[in-house]
C-alpha positions in Angstrom: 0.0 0.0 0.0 1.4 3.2 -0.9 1.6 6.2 1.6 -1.2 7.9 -1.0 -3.6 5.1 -0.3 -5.8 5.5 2.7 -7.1 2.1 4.8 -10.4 2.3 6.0 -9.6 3.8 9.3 -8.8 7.0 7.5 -12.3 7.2 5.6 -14.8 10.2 6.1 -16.9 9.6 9.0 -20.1 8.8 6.8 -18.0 5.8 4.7 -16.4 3.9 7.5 -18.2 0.6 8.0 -20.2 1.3 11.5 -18.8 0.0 14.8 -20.7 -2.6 16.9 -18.6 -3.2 20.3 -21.6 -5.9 22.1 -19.0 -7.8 19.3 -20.0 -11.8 19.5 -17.1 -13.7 21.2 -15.3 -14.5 18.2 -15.1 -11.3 16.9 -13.9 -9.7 20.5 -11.2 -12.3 20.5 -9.9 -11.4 16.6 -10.2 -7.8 17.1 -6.7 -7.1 18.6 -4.3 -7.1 15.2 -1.5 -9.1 16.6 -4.1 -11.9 17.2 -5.8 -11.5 13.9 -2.5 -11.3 11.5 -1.9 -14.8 13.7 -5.0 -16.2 12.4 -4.0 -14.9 8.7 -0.8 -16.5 8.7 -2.5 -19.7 9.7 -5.3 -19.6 7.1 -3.0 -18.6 4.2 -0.1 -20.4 5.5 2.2 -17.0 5.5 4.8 -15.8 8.3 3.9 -12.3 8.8 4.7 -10.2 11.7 4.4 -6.7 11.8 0.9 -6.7 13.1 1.0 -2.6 12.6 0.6 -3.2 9.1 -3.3 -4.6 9.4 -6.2 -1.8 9.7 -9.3 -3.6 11.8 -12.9 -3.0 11.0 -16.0 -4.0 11.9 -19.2 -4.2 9.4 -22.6 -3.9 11.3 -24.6 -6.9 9.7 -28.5 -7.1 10.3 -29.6 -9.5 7.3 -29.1 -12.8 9.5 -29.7 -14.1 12.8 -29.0 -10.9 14.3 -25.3 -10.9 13.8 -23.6 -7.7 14.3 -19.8 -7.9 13.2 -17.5 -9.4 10.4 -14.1 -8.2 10.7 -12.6 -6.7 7.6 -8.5 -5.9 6.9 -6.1 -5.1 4.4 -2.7 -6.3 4.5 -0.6 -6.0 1.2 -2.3 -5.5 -1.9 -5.5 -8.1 -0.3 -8.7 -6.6 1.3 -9.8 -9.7 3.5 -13.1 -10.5 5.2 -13.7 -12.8 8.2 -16.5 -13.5 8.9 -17.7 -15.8 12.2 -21.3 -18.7 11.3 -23.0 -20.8 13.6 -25.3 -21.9 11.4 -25.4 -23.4 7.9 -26.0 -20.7 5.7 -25.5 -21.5 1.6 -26.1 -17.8 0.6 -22.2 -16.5 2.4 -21.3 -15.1 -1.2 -24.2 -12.8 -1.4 -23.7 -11.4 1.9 -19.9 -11.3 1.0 -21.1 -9.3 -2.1 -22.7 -6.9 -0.2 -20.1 -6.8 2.8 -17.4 -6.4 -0.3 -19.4 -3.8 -2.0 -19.6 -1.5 0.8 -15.8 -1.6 1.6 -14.7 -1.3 -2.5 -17.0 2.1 -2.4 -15.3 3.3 0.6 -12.0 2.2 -0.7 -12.9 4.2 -3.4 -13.8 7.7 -2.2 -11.1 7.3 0.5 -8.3 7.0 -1.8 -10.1 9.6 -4.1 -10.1 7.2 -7.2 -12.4 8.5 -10.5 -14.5 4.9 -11.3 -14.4 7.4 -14.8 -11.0 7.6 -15.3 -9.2 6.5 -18.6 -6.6 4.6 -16.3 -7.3 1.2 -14.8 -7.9 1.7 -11.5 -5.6 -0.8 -8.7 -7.8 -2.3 -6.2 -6.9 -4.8 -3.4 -7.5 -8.4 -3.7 -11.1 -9.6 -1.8 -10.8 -12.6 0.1 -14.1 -13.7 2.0 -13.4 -16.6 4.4 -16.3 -17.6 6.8 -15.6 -19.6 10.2 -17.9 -22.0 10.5 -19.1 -23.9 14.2 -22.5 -24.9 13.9 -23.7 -28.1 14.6 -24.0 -29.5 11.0 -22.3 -31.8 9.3 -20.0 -30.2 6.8 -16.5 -30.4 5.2 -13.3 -28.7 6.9 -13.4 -26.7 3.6 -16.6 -25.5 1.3 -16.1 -23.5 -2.0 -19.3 -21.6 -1.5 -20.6 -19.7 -5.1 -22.7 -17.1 -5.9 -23.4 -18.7 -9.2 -25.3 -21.2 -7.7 -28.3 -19.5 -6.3 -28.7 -17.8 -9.9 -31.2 -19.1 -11.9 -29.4 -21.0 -14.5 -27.6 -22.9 -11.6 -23.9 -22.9 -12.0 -23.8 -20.2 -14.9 -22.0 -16.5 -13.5 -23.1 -14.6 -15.9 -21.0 -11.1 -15.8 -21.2 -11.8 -11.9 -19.6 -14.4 -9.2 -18.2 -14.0 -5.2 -16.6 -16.9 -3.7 -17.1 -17.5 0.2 -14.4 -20.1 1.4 -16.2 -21.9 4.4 -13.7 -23.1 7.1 -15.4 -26.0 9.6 -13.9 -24.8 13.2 -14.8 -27.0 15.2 -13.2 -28.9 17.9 -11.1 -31.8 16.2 -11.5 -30.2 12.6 -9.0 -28.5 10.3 -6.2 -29.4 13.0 -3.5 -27.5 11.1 -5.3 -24.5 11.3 -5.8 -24.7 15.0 -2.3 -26.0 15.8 -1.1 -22.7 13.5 -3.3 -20.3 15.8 -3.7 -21.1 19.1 -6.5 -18.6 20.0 -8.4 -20.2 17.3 -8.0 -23.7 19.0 -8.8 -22.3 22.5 -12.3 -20.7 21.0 -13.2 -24.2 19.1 -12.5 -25.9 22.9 -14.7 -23.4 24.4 -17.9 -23.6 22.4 -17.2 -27.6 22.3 -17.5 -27.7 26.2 -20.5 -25.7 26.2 -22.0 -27.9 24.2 -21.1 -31.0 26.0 -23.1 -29.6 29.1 -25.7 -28.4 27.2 -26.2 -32.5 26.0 -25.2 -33.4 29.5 -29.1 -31.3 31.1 -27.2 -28.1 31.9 -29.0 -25.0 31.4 -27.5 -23.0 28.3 -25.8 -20.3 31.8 -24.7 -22.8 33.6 -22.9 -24.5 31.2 -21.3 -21.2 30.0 -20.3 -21.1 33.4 -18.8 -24.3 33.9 -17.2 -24.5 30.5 -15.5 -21.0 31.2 -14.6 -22.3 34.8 -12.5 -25.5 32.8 -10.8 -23.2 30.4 -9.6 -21.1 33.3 -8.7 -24.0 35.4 -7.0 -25.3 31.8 -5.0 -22.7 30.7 -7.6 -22.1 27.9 -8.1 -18.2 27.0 -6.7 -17.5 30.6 -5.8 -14.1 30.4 -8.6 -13.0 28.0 -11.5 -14.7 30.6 -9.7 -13.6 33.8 -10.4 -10.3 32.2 -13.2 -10.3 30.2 -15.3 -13.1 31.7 -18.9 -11.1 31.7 -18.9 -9.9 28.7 -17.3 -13.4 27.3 -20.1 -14.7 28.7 -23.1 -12.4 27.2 -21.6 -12.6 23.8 -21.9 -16.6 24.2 -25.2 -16.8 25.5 -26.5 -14.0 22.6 -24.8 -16.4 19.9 -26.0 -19.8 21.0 -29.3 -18.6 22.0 -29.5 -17.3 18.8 -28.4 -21.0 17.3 -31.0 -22.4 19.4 -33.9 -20.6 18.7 -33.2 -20.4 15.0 -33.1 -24.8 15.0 -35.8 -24.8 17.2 -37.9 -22.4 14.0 -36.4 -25.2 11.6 -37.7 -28.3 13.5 -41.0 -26.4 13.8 -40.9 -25.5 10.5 -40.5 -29.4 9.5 -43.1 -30.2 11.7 -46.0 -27.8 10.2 -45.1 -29.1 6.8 -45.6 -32.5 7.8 -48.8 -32.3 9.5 -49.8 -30.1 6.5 -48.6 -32.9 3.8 -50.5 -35.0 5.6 -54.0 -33.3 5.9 -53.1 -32.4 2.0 -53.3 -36.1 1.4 -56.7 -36.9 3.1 -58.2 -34.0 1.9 -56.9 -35.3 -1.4 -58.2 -38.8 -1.3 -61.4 -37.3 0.2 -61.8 -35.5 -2.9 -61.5 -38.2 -5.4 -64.8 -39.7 -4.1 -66.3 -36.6 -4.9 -66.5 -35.0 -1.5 -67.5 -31.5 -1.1 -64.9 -28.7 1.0 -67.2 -28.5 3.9 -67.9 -32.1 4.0 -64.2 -33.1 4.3 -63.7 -30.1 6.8 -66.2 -32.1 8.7 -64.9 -35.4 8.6 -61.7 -34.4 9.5 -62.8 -32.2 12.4 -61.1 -29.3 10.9 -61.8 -25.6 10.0 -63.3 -24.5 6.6 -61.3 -21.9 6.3 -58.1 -24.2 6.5 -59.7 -27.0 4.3 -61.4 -24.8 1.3 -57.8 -23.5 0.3 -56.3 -27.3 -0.2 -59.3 -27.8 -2.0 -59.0 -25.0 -4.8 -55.1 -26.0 -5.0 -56.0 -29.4 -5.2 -57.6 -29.1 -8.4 -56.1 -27.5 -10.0 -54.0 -31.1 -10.0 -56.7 -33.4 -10.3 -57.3 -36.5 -11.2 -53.2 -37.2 -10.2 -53.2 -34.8 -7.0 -49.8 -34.3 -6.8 -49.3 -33.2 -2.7 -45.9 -32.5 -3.0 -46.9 -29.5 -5.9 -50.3 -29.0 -4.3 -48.1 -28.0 -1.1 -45.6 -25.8 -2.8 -48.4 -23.7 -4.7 -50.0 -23.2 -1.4 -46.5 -21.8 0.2 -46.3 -19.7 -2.8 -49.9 -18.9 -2.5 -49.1 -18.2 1.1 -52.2 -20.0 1.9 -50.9 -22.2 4.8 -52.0 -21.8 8.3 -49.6 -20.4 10.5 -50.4 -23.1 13.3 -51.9 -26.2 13.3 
């Protein structure tokens, strides 16, 4: 970076992505420099040291699960994005597009560059890496595209962000966590939680116990000894957030499954010529809820496909909210 270049720190008041400090835990932890060119060097496998060199930001965020913070930094000719997920989430390079949008325009009017000019303009490098520790399944490294929620799945267009989808946790990607050891002390953290959560402790209580281990361990010492309340309200904010947002999804499967079924009955009901309110009242339910299926339904008879009959009625937003 040239001494003419400004870093983000240095951008008018009204272009600087927006500061949230109730950061979640693993943004607090990432936010000093020296500890996030550590976890750099351990992603990209570099040696770096001069920690001065990094500028720290933090982008508000309110499109998902109420997460405030990604941390953003430029180091060399490379504008990098971190970003922290505790939950499965396939569309990573659209928020990244918006994320690395937002800090190209800043970029931009910072470094008083004319997106007219005759001259190519010299832009850093975006890299969008996202640290996953959620409870699914998934690879210790995803290649995450934007292409594939377009339409013509797998075509770019003019258009494509890459989100490079890191699994942290405990026991995964070991080279990364051997290479950055605040990285490895987090992943141990949120893995004893967890194991007292399955274990009948209250989600507090096992906060509690699990921070009383690390401290007893060695594990984020220093940091907790400090920082222990707030440690603690960032972690109960993120994994009450998890919680509730698997506890909408098993709901979720759970409406759709009663639903599929009364779609069926009412279905079968109606191929022996059965009127709306008569199957409302065979199946003890309201005609309000009943007369919809109906209309869907034939407009798929004699087959009744209840798969399609249930999508058109999602899209029709004709589903009950409850059953």
């Amino acid at each position: 970076m040239t001494k003419k270049e400004k870093t983000l720190s240095e951008m008018p008041a009204e272009l600087k992505p927006a500061r949230n400090h109730k950061s979640r835990l693993f943004i607090r932890l990432f936010s000093e420099p020296e500890e996030l060119l550590t976890l750099y060097n351990a992603v990209n496998d570099s040696s770096y040291t001069d920690s001065s060199q990094l500028t720290v930001n933090t982008l508000e965020d309110a499109l998902y699960l109420s997460m405030k913070n990604d941390v953003s930094f430029l180091i060399g000719s490379e504008m990098n994005l971190y970003e922290h997920q505790a939950t499965w989430n396939p569309n990573m390079p659209l928020r990244g597009l918006f994320y690395l949008s937002g800090l190209y325009r800043g970029y931009i009017a910072a470094n008083r560059l004319d997106i007219y000019s005759r001259v190519q303009l010299h832009l850093p490098v975006p890299r969008y890496i996202v640290f996953y520790n959620g409870t699914d399944t998934v690879a210790e490294r995803t290649e995450l595209r934007l292409s594939d929620s377009f339409e013509k799945n797998g075509s770019s267009g003019c258009l494509e962000c890459t989100a490079t989808v890191l699994n942290i946790n405990f026991g995964h990607n070991q080279k990364l966590m051997n290479d950055c050891r605040r990285l490895y002390e987090y992943s141990y953290l949120v893995s004893r939680i967890r194991c007292y959560c399955m274990n009948g402790l209250e989600l507090r209580a096992a906060i509690d116990r699990a921070i009383g281990d690390c401290l007893a361990e060695d594990i984020l010492k220093e940091f907790l000894t400090k920082h222990r309340e707030e440690a603690t309200m960032d972690l109960m904010t993120e994994l009450f957030s998890v919680e509730r947002h698997e506890m909408l999804i098993r709901e979720e499967g759970k409406l759709q499954g009663e639903m599929t079924k009364l779609i069926s009955q009412t279905c079968r009901k109606l191929s022996r010529g059965k009127t709306p309110e008569m199957i409302a009242d065979e199946l003890e339910e309201d005609i309000s809820v009943i007369r919809p299926i109906c209309e869907t339904a034939q407009m798929f008879a004699p087959e009744y496909d209840v798969e399609k009959i249930y999508e058109e009625l999602v899209a029709e937003k004709a589903l009950p909210s409850e059953m």
